[in-house]
C-alpha positions as CSV (number, residue, x, y, z in Angstrom):
1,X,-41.0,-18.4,105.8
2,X,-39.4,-21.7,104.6
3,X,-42.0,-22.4,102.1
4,X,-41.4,-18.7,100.6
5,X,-37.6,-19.5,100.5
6,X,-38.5,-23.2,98.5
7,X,-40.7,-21.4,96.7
8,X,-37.8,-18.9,95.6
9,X,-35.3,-21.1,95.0
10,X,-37.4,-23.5,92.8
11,X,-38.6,-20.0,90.3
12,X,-34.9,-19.1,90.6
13,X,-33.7,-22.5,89.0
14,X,-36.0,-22.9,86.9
15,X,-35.5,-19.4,85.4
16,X,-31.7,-20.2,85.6
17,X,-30.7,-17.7,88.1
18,X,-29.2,-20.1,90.3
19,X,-25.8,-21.6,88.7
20,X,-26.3,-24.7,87.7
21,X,-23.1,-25.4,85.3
22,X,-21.2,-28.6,86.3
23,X,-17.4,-28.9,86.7
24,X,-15.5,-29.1,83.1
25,X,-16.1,-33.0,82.3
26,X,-17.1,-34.4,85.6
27,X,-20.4,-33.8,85.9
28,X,-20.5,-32.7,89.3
29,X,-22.2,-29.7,90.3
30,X,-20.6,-26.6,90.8
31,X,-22.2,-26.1,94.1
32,X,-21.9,-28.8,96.6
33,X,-25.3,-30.4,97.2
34,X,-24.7,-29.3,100.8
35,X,-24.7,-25.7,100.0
36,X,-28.1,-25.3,99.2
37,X,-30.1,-26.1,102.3
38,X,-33.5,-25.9,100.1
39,X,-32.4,-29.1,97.7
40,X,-34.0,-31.8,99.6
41,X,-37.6,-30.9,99.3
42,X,-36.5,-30.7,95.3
43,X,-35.3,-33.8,94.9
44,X,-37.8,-34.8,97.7
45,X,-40.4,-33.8,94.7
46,X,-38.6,-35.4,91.9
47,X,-38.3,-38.6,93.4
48,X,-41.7,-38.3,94.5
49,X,-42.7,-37.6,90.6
50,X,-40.5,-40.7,89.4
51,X,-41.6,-43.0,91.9
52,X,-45.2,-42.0,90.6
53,X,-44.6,-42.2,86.7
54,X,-42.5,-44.7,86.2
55,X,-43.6,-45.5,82.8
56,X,-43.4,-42.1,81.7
57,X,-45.3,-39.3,80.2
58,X,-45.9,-37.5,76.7
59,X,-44.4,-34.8,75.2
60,X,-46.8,-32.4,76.0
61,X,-45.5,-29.5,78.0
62,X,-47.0,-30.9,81.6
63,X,-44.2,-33.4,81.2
64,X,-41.8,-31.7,79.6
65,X,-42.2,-28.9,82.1
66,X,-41.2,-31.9,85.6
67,X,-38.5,-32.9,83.3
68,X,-36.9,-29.4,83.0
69,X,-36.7,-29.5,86.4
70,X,-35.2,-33.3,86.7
71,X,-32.5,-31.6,84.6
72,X,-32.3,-28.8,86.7
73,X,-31.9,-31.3,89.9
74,X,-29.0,-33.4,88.0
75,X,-27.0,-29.8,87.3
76,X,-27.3,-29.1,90.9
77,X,-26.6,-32.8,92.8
78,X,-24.8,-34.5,90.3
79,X,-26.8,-37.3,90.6
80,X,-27.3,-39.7,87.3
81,X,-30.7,-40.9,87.9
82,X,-32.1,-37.5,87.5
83,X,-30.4,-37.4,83.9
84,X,-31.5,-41.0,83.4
85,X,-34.9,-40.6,83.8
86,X,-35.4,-37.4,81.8
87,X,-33.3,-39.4,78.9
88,X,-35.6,-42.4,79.1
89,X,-38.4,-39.8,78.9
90,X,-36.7,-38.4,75.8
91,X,-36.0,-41.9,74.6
92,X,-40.0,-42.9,75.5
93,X,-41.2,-40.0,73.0
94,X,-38.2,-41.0,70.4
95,X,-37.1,-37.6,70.9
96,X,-40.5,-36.0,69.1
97,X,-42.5,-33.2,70.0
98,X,-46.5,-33.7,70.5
99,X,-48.1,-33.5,67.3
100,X,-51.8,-32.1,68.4
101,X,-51.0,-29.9,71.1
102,X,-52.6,-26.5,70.6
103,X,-50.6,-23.0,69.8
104,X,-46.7,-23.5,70.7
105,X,-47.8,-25.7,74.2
106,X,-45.9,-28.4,72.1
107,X,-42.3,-27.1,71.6
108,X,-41.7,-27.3,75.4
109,X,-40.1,-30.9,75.1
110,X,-37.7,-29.1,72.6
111,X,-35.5,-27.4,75.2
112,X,-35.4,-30.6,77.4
113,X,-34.6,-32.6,74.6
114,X,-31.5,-30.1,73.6
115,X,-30.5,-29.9,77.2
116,X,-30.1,-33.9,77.2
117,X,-28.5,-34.0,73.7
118,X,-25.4,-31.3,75.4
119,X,-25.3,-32.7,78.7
120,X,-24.5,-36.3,77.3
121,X,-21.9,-36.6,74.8
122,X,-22.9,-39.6,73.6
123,X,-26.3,-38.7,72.1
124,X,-26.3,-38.0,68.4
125,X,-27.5,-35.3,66.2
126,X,-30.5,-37.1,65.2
127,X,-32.0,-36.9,68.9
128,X,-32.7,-33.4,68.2
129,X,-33.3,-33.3,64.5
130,X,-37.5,-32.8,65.7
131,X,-35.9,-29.8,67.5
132,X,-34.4,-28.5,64.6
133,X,-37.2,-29.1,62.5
134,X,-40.1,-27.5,64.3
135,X,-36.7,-23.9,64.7
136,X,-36.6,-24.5,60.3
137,X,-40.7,-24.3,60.6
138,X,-41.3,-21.7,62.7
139,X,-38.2,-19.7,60.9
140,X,-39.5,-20.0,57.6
141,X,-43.2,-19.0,58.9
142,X,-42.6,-16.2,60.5
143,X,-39.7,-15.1,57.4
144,X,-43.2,-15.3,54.8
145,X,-44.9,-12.7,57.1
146,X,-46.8,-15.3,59.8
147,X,-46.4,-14.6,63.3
148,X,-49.7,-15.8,65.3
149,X,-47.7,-18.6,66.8
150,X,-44.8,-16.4,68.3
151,X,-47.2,-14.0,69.9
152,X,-48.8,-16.2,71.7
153,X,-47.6,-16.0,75.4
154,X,-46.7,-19.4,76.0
155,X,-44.1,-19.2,73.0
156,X,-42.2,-17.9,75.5
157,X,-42.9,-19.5,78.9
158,X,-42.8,-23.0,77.0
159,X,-40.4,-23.1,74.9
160,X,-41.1,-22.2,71.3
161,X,-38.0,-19.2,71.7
162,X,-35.8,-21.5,74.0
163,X,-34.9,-23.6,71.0
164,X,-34.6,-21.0,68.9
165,X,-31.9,-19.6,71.0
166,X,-30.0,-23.1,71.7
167,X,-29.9,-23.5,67.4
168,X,-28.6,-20.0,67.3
169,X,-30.8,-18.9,64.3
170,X,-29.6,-15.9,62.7
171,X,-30.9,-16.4,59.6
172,X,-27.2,-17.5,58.0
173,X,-27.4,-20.9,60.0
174,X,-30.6,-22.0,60.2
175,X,-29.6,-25.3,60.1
176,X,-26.9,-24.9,62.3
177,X,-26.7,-27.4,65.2
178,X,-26.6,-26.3,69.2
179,X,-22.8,-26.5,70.7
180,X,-22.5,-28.5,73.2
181,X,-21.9,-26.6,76.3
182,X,-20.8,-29.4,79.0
183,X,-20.4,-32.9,79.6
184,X,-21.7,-35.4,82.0
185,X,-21.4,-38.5,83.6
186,X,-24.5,-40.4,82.8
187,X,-24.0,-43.6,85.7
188,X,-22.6,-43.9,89.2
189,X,-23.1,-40.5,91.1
């Protein structure tokens, strides 16, 4: 029964049913660590996955997939070495998507790279300008009729729509850039 309820809470983050917003400035979670008696065996995995890739991976979406869920650990403990190993991934990759993976498997690293860019302040516009530019691509594609990338069925499970929906593309700002929607400490919890 445990490993049903791990199991349940790790979908539920990661499909962001579980609140995962941090207090206004502070970057502490919302929900006390203590709260949630499944978050050790998550962070159990996460430091299990850092300890093991310490120089770390590509921006494929195998990597970019852990490091959606280091983010999603930060939101929920608070803890700064969660965000500073998913931004040293970010910074690793210079903030690029993969060039040769196949269909939309690359776009993945997109989201994690816009989550990083609002959760820390200091990161400028530029960190996400790949982001941006793969959202222009895709916009102006599928605008001139092509859609074979967006019906594949990972466009949605990795990524390729999440950015879309961070830039806010309407068609009137394409170019627009993603608000920032909270702020974090990024040393000492």
């Amino acid at each position: 029964m445990r490993k049903y309820r791990l199991l349940a809470a790790v979908v539920a983050m990661t499909a962001g049913l579980i609140p995962t917003t941090a207090a206004a400035g502070t970057g502490a979670p919302a929900h006390p660590a203590a709260a949630c008696p499944d978050l050790a065996p998550i962070e159990l995995a996460a430091d299990h996955w850092i300890a093991g890739n310490p120089g770390f991976g590509d921006s494929t979406w195998f990597n970019a997939l852990f490091i959606k869920g280091d983010i999603e650990v930060f939101r929920l403990t608070g803890n700064a070495k969660y965000l500073t190993y998913a931004t040293g991934w970010a910074n690793h990759n210079k903030w690029l998507l993969p060039t040769n993976a196949p269909n939309d498997d690359g776009p993945e690293a997109s989201q994690e790279y816009i989550d990083l860019f609002q959760l820390d302040p200091t990161h400028p516009a530029k960190d996400i300008a790949d982001a941006q530019a793969y959202v222009n691509r895709e916009t102006a594609a599928i605008e001139s009729g092509k859609q074979s990338n967006m019906t594949y069925v990972d466009a949605v499970e990795l990524g390729a729509l999440s950015a879309f929906a961070h830039f806010g593309v309407t068609g009137s700002n394409a170019n627009a850039a993603p608000r920032r929607t909270g702020r974090a400490a990024t040393a000492g919890s």
